[in-house]
N, CA, C and O atoms as CSV, one atom per row, in Angstrom:
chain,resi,resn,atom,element,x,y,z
A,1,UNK,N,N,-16.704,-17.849,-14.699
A,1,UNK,CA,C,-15.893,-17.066,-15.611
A,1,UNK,C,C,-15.105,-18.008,-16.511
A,1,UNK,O,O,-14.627,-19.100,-16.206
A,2,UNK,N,N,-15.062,-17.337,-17.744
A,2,UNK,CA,C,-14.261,-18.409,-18.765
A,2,UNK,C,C,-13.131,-18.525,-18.208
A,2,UNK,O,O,-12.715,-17.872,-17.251
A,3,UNK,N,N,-12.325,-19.786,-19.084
A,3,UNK,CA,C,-10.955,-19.863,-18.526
A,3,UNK,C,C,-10.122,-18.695,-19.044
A,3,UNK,O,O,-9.949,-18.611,-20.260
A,4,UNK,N,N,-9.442,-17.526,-17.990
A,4,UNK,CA,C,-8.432,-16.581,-18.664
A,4,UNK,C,C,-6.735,-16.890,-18.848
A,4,UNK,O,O,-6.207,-17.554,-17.957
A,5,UNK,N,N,-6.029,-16.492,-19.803
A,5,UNK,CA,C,-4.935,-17.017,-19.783
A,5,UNK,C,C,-4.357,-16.209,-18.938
A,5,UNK,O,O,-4.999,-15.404,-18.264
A,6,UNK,N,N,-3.080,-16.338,-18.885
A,6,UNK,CA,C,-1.828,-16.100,-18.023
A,6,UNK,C,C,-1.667,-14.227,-18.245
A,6,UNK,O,O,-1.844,-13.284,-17.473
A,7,UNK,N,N,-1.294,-14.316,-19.533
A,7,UNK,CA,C,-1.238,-12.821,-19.891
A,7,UNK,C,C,-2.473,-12.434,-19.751
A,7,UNK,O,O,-2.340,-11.669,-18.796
A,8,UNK,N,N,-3.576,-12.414,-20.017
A,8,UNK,CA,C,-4.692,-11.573,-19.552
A,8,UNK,C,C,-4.819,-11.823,-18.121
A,8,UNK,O,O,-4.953,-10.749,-17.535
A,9,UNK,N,N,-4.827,-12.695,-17.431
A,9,UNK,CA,C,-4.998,-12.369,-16.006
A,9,UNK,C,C,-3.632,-11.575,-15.282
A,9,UNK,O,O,-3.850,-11.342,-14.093
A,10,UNK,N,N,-2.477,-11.184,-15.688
A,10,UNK,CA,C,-1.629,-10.866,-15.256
A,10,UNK,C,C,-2.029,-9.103,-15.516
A,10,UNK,O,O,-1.776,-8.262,-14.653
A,11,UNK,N,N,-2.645,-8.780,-16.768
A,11,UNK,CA,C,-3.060,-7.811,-17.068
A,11,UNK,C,C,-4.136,-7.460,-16.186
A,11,UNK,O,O,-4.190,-6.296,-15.788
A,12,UNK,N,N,-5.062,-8.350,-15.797
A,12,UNK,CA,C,-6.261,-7.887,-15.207
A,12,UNK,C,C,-5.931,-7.344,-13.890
A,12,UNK,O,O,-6.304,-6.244,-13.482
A,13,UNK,N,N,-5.198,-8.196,-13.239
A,13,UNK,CA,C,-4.366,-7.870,-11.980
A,13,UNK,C,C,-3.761,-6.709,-11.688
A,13,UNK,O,O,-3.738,-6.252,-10.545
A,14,UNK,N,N,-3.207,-6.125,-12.737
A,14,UNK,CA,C,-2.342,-4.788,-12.590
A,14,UNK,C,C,-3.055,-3.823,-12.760
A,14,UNK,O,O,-2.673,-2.680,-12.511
A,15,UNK,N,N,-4.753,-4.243,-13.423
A,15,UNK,CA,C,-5.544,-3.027,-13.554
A,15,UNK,C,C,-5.905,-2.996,-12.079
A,15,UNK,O,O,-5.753,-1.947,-11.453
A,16,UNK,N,N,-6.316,-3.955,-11.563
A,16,UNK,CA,C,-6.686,-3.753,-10.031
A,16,UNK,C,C,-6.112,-3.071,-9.225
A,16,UNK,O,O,-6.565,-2.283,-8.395
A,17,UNK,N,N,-4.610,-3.501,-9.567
A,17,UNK,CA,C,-3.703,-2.733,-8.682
A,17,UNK,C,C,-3.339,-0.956,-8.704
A,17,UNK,O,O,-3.165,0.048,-8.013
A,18,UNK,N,N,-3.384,-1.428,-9.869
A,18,UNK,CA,C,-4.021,0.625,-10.564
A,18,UNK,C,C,-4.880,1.556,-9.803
A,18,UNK,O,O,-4.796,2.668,-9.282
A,19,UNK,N,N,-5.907,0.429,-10.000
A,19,UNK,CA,C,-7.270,0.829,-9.638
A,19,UNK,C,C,-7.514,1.436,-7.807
A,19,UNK,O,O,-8.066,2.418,-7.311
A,20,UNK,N,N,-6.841,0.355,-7.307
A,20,UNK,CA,C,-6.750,0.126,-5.610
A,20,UNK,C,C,-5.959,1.226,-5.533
A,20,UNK,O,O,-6.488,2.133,-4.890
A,21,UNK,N,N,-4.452,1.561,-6.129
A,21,UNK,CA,C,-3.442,3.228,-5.510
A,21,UNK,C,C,-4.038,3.783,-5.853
A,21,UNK,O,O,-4.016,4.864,-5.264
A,22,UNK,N,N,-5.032,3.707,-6.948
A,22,UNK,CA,C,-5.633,5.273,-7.245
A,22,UNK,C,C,-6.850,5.705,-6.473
A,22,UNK,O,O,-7.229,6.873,-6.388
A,23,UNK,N,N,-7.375,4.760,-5.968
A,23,UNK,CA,C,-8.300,5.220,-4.918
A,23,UNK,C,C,-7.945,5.233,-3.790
A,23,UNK,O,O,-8.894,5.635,-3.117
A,24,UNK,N,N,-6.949,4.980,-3.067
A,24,UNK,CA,C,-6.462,5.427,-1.780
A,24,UNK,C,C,-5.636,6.420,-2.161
A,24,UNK,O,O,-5.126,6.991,-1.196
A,25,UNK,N,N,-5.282,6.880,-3.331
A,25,UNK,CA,C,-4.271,8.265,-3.451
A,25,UNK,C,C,-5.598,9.531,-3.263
A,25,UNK,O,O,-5.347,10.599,-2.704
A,26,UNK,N,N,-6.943,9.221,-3.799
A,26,UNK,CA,C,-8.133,10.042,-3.392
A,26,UNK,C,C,-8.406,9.812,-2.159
A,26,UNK,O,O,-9.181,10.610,-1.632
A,27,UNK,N,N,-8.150,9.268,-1.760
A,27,UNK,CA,C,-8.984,9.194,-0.377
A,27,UNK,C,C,-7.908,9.234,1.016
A,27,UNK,O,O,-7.918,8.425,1.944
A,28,UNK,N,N,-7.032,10.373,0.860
A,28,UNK,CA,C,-6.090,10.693,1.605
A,28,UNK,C,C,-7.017,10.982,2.994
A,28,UNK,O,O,-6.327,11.153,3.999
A,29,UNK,N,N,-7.874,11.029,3.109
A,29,UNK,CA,C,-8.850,11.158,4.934
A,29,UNK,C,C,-8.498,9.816,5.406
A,29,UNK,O,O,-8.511,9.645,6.625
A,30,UNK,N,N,-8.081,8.508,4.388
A,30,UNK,CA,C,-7.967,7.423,5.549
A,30,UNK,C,C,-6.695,6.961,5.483
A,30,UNK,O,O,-6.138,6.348,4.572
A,31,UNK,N,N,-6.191,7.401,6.797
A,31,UNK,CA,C,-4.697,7.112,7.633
A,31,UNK,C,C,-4.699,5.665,7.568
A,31,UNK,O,O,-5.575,4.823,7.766
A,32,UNK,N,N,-3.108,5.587,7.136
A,32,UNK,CA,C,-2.324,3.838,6.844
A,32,UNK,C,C,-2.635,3.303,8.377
A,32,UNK,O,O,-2.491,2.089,8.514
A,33,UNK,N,N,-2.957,3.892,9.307
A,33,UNK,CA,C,-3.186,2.958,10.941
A,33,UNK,C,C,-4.574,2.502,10.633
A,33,UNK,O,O,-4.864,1.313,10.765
A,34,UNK,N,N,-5.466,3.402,10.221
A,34,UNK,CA,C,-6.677,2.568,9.972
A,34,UNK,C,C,-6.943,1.821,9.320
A,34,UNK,O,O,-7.754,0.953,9.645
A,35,UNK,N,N,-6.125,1.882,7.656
A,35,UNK,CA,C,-5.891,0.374,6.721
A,35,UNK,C,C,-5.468,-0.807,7.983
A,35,UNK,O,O,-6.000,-1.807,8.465
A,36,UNK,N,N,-4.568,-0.263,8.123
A,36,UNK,CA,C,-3.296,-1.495,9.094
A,36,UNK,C,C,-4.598,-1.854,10.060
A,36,UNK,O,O,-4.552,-3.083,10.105
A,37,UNK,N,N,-5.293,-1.596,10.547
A,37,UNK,CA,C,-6.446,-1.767,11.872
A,37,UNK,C,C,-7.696,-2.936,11.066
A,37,UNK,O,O,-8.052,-4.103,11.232
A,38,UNK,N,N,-8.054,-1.741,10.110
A,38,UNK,CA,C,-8.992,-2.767,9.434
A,38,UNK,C,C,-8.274,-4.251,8.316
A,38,UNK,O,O,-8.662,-5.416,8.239
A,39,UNK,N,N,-7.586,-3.820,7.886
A,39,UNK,CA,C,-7.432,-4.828,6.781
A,39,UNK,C,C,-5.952,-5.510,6.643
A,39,UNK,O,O,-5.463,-6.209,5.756
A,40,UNK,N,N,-5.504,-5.082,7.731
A,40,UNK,CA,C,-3.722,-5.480,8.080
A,40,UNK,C,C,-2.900,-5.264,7.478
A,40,UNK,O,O,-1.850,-5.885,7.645
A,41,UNK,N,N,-3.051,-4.055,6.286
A,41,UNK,CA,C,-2.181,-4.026,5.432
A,41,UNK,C,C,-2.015,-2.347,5.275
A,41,UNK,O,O,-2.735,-1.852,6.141
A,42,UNK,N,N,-1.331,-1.276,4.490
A,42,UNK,CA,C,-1.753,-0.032,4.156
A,42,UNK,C,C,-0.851,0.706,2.917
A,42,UNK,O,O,-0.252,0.046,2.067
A,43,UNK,N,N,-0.857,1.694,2.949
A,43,UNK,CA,C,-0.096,1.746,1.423
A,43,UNK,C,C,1.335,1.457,1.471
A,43,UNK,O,O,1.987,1.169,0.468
A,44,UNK,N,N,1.882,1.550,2.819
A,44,UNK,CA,C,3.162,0.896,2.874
A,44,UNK,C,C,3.631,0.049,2.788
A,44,UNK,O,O,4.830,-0.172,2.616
A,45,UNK,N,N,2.748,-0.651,2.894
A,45,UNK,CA,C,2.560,-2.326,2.167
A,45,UNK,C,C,2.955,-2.685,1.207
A,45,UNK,O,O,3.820,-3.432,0.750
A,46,UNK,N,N,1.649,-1.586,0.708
A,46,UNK,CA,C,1.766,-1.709,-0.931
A,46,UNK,C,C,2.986,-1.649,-1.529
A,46,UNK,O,O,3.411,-2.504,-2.306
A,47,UNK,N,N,3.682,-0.458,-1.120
A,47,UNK,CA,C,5.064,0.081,-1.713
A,47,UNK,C,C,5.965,-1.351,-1.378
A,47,UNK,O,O,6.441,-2.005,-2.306
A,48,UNK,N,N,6.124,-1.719,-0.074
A,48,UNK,CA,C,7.151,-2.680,0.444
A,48,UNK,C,C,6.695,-3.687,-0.783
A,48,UNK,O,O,7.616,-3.749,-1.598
A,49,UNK,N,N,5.668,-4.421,-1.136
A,49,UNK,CA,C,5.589,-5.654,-1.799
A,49,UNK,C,C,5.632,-5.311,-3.605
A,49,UNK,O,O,5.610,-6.182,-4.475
A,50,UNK,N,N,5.687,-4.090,-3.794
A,50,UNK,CA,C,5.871,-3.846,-5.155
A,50,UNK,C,C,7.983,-3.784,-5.156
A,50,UNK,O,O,8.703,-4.203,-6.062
A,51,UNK,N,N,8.308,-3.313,-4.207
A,51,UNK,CA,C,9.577,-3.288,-4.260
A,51,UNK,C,C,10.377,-4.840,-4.336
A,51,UNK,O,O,11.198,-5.247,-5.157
A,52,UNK,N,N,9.789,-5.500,-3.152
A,52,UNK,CA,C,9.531,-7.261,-3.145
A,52,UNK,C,C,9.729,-7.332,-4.654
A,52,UNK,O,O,10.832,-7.428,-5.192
A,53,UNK,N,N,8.477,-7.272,-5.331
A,53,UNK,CA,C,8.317,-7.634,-6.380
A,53,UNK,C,C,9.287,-7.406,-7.476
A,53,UNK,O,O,9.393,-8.194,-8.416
A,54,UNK,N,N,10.046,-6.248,-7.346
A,54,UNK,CA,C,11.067,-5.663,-8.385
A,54,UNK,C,C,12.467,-6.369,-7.843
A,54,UNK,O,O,13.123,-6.947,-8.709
A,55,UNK,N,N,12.903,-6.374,-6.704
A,55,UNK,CA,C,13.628,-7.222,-6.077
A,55,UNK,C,C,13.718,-8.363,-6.738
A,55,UNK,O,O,14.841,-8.699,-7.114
A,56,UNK,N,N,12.675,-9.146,-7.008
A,56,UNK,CA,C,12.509,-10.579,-6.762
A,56,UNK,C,C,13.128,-10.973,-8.485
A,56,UNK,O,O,13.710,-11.984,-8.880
A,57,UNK,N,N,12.644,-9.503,-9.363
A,57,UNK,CA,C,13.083,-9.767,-10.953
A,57,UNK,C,C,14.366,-9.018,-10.790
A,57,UNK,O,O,14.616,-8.714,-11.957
A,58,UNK,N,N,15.061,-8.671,-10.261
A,58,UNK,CA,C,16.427,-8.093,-10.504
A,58,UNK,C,C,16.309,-6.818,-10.901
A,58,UNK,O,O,17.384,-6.313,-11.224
A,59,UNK,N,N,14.730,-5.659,-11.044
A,59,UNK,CA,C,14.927,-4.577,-11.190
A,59,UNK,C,C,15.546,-3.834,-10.288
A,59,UNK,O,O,15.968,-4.358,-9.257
A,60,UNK,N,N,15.683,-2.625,-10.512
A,60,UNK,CA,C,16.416,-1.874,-9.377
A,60,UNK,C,C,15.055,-0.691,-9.291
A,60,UNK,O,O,14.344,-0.165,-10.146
A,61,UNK,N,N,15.147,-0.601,-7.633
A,61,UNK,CA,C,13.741,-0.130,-7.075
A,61,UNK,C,C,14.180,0.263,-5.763
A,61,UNK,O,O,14.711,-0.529,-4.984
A,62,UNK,N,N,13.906,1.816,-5.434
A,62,UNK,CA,C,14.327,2.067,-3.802
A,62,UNK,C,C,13.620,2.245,-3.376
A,62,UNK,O,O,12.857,3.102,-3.823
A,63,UNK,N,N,13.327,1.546,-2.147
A,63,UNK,CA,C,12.056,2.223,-1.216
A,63,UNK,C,C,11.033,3.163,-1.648
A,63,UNK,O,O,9.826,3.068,-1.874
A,64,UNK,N,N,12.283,4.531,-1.715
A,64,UNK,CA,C,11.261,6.019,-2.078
A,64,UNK,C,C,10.718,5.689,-3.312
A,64,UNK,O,O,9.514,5.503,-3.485
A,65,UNK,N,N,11.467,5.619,-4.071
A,65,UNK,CA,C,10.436,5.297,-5.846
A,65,UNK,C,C,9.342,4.602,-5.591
A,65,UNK,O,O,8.261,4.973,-6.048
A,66,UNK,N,N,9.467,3.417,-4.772
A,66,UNK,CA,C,8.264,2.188,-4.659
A,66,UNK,C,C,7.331,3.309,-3.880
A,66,UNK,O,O,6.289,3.387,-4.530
A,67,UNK,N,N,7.291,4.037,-2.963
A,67,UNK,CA,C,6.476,4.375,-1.950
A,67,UNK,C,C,6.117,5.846,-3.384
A,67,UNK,O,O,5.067,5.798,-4.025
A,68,UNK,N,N,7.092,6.903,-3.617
A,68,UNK,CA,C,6.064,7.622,-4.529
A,68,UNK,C,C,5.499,6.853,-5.483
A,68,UNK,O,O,4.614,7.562,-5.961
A,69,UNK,N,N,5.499,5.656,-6.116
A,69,UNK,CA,C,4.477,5.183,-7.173
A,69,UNK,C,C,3.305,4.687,-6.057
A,69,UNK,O,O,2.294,4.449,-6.718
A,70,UNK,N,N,3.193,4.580,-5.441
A,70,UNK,CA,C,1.637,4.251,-4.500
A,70,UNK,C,C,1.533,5.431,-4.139
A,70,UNK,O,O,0.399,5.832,-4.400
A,71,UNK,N,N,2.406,6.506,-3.473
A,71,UNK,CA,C,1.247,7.987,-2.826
A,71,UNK,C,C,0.968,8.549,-4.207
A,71,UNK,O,O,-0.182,8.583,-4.646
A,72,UNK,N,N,1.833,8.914,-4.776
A,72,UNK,CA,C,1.778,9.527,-5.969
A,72,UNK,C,C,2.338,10.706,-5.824
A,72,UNK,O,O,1.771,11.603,-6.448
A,73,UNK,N,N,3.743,11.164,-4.890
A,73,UNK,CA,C,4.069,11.848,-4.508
A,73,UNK,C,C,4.919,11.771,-3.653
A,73,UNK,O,O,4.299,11.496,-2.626
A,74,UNK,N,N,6.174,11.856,-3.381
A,74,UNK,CA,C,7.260,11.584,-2.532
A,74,UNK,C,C,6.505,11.332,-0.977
A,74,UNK,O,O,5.822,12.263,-0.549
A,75,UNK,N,N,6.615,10.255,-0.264
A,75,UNK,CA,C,6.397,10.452,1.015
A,75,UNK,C,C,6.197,11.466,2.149
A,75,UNK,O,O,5.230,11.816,2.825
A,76,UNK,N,N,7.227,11.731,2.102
A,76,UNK,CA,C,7.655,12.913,2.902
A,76,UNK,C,C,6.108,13.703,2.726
A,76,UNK,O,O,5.172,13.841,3.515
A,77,UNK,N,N,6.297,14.096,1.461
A,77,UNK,CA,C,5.504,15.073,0.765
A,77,UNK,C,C,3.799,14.862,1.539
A,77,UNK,O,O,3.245,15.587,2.365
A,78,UNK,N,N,3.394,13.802,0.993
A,78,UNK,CA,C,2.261,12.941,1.597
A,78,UNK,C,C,1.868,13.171,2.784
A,78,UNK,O,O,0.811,13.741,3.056
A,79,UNK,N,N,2.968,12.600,3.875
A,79,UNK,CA,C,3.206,12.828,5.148
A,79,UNK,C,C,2.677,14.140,5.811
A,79,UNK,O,O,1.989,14.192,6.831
A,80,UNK,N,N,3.019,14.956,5.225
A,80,UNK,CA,C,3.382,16.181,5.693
A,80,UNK,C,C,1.888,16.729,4.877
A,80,UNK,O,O,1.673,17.934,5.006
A,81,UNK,N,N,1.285,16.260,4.397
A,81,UNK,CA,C,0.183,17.545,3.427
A,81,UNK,C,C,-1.262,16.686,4.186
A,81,UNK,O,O,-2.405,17.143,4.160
A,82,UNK,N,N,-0.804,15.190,4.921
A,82,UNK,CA,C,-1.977,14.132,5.106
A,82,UNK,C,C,-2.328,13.726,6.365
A,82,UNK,O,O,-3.368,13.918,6.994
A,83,UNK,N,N,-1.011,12.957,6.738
A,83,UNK,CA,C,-1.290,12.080,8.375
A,83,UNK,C,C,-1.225,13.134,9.154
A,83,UNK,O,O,-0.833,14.300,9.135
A,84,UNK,N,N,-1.871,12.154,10.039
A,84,UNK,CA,C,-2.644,13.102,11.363
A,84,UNK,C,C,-1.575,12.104,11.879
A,84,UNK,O,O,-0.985,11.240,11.231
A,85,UNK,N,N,-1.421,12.516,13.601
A,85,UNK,CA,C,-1.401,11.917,14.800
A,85,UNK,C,C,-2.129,11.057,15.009
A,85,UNK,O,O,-3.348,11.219,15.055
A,86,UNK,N,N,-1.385,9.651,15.228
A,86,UNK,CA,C,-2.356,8.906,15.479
A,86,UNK,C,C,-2.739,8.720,17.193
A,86,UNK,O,O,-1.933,8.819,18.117
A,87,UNK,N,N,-4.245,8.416,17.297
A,87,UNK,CA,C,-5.069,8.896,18.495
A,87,UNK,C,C,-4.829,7.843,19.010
A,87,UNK,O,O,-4.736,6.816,18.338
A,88,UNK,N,N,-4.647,7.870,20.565
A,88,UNK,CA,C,-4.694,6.273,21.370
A,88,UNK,C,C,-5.887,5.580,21.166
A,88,UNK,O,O,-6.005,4.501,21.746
A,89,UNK,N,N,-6.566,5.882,20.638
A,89,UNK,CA,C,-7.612,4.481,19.852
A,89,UNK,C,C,-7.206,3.796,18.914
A,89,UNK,O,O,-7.185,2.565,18.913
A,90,UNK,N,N,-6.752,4.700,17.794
A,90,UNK,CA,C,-5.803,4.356,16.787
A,90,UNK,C,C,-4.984,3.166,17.418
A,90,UNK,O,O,-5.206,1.963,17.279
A,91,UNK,N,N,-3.964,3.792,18.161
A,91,UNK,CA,C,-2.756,3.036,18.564
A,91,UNK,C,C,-2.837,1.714,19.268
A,91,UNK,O,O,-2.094,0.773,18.989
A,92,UNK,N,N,-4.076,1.665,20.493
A,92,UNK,CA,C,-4.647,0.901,21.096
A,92,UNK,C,C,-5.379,-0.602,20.129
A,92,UNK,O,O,-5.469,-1.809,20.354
A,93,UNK,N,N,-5.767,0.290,19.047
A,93,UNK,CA,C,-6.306,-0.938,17.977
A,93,UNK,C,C,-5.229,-1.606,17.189
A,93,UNK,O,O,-5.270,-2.781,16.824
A,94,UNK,N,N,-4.338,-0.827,16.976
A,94,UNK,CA,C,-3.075,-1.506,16.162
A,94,UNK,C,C,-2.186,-2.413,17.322
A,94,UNK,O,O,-1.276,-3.078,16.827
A,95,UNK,N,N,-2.334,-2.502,18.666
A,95,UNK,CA,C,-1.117,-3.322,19.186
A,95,UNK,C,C,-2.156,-4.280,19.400
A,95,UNK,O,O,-1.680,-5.411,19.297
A,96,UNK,N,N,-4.043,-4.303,19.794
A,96,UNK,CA,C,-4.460,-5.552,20.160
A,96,UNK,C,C,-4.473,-6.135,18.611
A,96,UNK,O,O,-4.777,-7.328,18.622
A,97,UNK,N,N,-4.241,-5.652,17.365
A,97,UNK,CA,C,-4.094,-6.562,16.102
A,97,UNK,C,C,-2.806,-7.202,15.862
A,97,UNK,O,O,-2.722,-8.302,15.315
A,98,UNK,N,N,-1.777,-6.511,16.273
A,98,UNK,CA,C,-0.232,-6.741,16.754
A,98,UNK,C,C,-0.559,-7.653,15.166
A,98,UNK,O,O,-0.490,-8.881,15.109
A,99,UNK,N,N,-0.886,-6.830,14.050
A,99,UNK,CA,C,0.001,-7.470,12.701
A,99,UNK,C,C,0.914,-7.820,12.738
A,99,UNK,O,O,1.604,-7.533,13.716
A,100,UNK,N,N,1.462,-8.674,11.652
A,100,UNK,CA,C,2.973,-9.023,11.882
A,100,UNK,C,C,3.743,-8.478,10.747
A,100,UNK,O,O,2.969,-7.607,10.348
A,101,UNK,N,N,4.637,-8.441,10.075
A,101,UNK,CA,C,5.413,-7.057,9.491
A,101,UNK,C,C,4.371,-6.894,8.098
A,101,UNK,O,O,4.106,-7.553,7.092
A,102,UNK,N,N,3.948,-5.520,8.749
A,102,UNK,CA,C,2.659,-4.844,7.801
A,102,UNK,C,C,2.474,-5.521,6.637
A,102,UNK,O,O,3.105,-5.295,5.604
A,103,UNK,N,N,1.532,-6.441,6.787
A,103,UNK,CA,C,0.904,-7.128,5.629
A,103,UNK,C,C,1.346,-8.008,5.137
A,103,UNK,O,O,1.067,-8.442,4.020
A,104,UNK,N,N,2.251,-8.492,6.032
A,104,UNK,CA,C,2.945,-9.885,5.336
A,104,UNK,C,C,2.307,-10.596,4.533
A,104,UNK,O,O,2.831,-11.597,4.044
């Protein structure tokens, strides 16, 4: 790949990131324990490191805002219309991965 500059790769990046909430905002069948299981990370992640991120520039960013810009919909809301119970397989797979704070 050619060499990209700074501003276009910073751009390209945020399309990804676009790209990635908007397909886990469709694909509400797969529960944040099974992200967290498979890939150590889940949309709470997401939210925590976009807040990181606003943090880190001096925006002002609360939890809930960070977490509805990844569900696309107040938590709660999410919560309540999505997650299941998670099954002792579920649970059983998340302590032998014993992540360390979701997605560090």
């Amino acid at each position: 790949m050619a060499e990209i500059d700074p501003q276009t790769q910073t751009e390209l990046e945020a399309a990804v990131f676009r790209r990635l909430v908007g397909h886990l905002r469709g694909r509400t069948d797969v529960q944040n324990i099974d992200l967290m299981n498979l890939a150590g990370f889940c949309r709470n992640c997401l939210s925590n490191w976009l807040k990181d991120a606003a943090d880190a520039r001096g925006l002002p960013l609360t939890k809930d805002e960070s977490r509805e810009q990844v569900y696309g919909m107040p938590y709660e809301t999410w919560k309540a219309l999505h997650q299941t119970e998670a099954s002792p397989d579920q649970q059983a797979a998340f302590a032998k991965a014993a992540p360390g704070p979701h997605g560090a």
